[in-house]
N, C-alpha and C positions, 0 to 999 in steps of 0.2 A: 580486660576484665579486672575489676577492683579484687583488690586481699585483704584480707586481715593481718596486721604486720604482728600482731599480737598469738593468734591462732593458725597462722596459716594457710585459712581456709581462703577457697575462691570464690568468686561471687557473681552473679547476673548483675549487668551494665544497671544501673539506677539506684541500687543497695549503696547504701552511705556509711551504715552501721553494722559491725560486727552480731549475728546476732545471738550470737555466746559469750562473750564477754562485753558486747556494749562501745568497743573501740571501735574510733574513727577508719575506714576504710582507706586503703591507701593505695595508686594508679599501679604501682611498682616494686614489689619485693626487693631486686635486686639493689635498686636508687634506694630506696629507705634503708638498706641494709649498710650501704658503702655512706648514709649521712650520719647514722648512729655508730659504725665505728671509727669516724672521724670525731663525735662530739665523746665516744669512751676515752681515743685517742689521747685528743686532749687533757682530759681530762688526768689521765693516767701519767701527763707530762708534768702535770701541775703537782700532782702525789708524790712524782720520784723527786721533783725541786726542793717539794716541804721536807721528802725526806732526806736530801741532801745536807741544805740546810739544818735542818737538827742534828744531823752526823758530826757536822762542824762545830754549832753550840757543843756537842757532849765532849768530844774532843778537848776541845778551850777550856771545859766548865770542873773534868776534873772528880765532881761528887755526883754519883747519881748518873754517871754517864750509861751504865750498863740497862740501867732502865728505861735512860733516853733510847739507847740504839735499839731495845727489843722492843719499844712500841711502835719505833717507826718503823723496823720491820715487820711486825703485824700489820701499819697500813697499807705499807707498800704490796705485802703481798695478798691483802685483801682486795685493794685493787686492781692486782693483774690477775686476781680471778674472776673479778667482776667482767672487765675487758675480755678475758679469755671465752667470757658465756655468752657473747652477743649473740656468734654465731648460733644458730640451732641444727643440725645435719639433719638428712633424710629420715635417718630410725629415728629420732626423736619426736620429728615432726609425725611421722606416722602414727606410734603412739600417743603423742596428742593428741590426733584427731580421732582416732579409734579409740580412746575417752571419752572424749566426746562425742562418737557417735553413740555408743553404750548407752551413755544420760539420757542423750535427747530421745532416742529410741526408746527407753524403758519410760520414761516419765510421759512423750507425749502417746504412747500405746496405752497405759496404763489411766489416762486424762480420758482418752479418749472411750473407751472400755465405762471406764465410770459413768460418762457422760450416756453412754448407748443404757445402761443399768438405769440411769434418772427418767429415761426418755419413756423406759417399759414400767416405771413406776414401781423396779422394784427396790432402788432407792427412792424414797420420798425428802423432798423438798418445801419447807410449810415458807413457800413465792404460789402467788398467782400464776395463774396460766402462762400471761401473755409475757411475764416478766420471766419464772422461768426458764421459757423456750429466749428469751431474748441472752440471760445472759447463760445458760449452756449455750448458746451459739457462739456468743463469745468466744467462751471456753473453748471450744472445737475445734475452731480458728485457729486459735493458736496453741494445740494440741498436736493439729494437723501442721503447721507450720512446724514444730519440734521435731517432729516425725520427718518433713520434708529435708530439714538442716542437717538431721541425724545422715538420712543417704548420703547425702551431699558431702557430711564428712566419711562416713563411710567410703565415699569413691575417693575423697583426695587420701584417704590413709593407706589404700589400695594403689594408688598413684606412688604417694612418697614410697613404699613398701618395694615396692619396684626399683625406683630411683637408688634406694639405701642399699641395695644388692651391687650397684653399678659404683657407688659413692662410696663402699667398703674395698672393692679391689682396685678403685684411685687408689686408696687412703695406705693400703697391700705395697701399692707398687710405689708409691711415692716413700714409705718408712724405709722399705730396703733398697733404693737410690741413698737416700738421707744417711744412712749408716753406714753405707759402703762409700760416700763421698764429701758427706761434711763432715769437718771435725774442729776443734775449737781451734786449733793453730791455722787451717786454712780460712775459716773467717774473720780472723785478727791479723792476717798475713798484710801488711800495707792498707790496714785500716786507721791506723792513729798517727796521727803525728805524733812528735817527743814530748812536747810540752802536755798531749794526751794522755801519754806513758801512764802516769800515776795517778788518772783518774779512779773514783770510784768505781764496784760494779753496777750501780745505780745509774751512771754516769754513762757509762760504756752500751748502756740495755738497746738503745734504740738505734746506735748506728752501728752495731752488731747485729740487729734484726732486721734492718733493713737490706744487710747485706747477707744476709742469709735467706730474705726474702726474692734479692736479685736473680741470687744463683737458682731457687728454686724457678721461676719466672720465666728464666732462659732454659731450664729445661724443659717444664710444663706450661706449655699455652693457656692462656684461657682459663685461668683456675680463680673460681669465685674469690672476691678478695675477706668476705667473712671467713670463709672454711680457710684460707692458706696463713690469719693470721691465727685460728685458733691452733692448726698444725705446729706452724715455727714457734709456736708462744710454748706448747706443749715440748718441743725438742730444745727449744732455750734452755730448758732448766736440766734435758736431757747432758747435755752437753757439757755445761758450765757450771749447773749448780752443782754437779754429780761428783766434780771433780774437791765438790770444799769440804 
């Protein structure tokens, strides 16, 4: 069944189009999810370089260095919050759609109400007959189709709602592993080599996370890899940044 990688919502096999927001449908939530935080990924590799790189310029440069380093940590850490949002968990997703079902429910209820009020003549329309009933049928249509999309989110919010009960005592039991067993000396324990040593913490982000990713990994099987990176991204700074 196609999704909405945008809304979340599920779809009847032949739907192409989102029909809440207009986005392209997509085969696979989980695969769209693991190709955009491959292309954040990246992306957030390319951020921390730039901002290495101008760490070095301010360094070298002497004037103006302090303005250097606080813009490039504004990008940088504008970026690992952009990365950090790919994911969306269950209660958000819920709440999404139970927005969206609200809308589409009160506007195509309300369309359609108006439409029954034109049909009894006791709104007036100065259209011909035949044109009238043509285009309230329009209308109707897709009154009725808002109305249809609304359930329809309606059930996946009731769905994810479910889900976000099960995906908060992961989230329970996964924090109080984490705190009773990482700590920044055991994921920098024979992590670097010496020539590493005196890397940036820029420098250090990503094979410090991915080794906090390992251990989490061989604990918990099977853990979505959006949700496990916004997890360690959120305990990253737990950990490391807490300490500066």
């Amino acid at each position: 069944m196609p999704w909405c990688p945008k809304c979340k919502n599920e779809y009847y096999e032949g739907i192409k189009v989102c029909a809440d927001c207009g986005t392209e449908l997509v085969d696979s939530l989980d695969e769209w999810e693991k190709c955009q935080n491959a292309a954040r990924e990246d992306a957030l590799k390319e951020e921390l370089a730039a901002y290495s790189e101008l760490s070095k310029e301010a360094e070298n440069d002497g004037e103006g260095s302090a303005e250097t380093e606080e813009a490039a940590g504004n990008e940088k850490k504008e970026t690992e919050e952009t990365f950090r949002g790919v994911y969306q968990n269950y209660e958000e997703k819920a709440a999404d759609n139970r927005s969206s079902a609200y809308t589409l429910l009160g506007v195509g209820t309300l369309g359609i109400a108006a439409i029954i009020l034109c049909f009894c003549d006791v709104i007036k329309l100065p259209l011909n007959e035949s044109t009238r009933y043509m285009i309230l049928g329009i209308l109707g249509a897709m009154f009725l189709f808002f109305v249809i999309m609304g359930l329809v989110s309606m059930k996946n919010a009731g769905k994810y709602a479910k889900k976000a009960e099960s995906e908060k005592e992961l989230t329970r039991e996964l924090e109080k592993w984490f705190v009773e067993y990482v700590t920044a000396e055991k994921v920098d324990d024979g992590l670097f080599a010496e020539e590493e040593a005196a890397f940036s913490e820029e420098q250090k982000y990503f094979k410090r996370f991915d080794k906090m990713k390992e251990l989490l990994s061989e604990r918990f099987l099977n853990l979505n890899e959006g949700y496990m990176d916004r997890f360690l991204d959120k305990h990253y700074q737990d950990i490391f940044d807490g300490d500066k």
